[in-house]
C-alpha positions in Angstrom: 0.0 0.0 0.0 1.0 3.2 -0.4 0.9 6.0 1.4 0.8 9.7 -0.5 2.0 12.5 1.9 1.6 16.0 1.6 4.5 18.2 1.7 3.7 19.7 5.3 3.0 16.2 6.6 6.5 15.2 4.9 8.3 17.9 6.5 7.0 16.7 9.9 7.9 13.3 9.6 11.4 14.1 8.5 11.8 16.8 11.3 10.0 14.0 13.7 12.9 11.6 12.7 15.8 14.7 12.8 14.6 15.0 16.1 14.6 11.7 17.3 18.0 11.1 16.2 18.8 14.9 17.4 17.6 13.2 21.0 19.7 10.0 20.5 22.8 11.5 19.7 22.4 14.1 22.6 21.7 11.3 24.9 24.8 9.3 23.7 26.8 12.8 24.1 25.4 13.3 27.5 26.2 9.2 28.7 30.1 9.3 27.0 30.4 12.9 29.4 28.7 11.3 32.2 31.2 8.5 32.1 34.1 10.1 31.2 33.6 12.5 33.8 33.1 9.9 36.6 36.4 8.1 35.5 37.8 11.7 36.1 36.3 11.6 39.4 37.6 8.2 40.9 40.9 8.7 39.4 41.0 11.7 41.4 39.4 9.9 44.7 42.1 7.8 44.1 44.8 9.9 44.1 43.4 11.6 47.5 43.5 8.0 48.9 47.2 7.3 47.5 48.0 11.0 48.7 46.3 10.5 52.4 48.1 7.1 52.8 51.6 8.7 52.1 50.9 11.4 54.7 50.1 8.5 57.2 53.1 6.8 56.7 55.0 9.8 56.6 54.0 10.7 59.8 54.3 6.9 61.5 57.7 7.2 59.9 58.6 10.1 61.6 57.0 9.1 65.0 59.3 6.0 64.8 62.0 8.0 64.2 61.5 10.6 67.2 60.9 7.5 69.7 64.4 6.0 68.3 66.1 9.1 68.9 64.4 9.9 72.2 65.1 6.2 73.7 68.9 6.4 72.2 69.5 9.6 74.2 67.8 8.3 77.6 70.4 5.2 76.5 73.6 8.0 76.1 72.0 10.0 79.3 74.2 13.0 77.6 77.3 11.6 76.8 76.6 12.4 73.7 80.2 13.7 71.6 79.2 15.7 68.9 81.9 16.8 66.4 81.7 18.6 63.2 80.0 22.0 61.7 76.8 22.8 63.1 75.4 23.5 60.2 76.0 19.1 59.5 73.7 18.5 62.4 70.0 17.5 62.3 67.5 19.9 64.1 67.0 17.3 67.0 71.0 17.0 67.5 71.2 20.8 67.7 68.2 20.9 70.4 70.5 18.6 72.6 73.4 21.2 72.1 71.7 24.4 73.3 69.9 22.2 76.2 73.8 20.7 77.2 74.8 24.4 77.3 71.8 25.8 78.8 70.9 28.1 75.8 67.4 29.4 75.0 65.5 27.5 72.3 64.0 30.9 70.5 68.2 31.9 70.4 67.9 34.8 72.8 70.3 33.7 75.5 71.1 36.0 78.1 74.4 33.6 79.3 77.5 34.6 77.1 79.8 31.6 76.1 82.8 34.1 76.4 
């Protein structure tokens, strides 16, 4: 059978069906986005994670190394020999130097060393 359209009803139909596949390639669009943008999102939650963790372990690494320190100079009870530049020493080494000498930690001491 066929079907004789008018130009005005041909003009809808093909506008119907430039629509409809207007629609389907906007909703294609609009999924791809959509997904590409939550891969975006978990790679970044996963970099947070990764960037969290390291922080942890930084600072368990650190609190190891403080109690190491402080139980090795309870061992050395002072006795410590430090020899060598200052400017070689690590921040903790220097704070047993200016306590041994009695010298104020904010490096305004009122006791001359001559």
């Amino acid at each position: 059978m066929l079907i004789h359209l008018q130009p005005a009803q041909l003009l809808l139909m093909m506008s119907k069906k430039a629509l409809v596949e207007k629609i389907q390639k906007g909703e294609a669009r609009w999924e791809r986005d959509t997904m590409q943008g939550h891969n975006a999102f978990m790679m970044q939650e996963e970099e947070r994670r990764e960037k969290a963790r390291k922080e942890e372990e930084a600072k368990a690494s650190k609190a190891v190394k403080t109690a190491e320190h402080q139980a090795q100079m309870a061992r050395l009870n002072g006795t410590e020999v430090f020899a060598g530049a200052l400017g070689s020493k690590s921040k903790s080494d220097l704070q047993l130097i200016v306590a041994a000498l009695s010298l104020s930690i904010d490096g305004k001491s009122e006791r001359s060393l001559i």
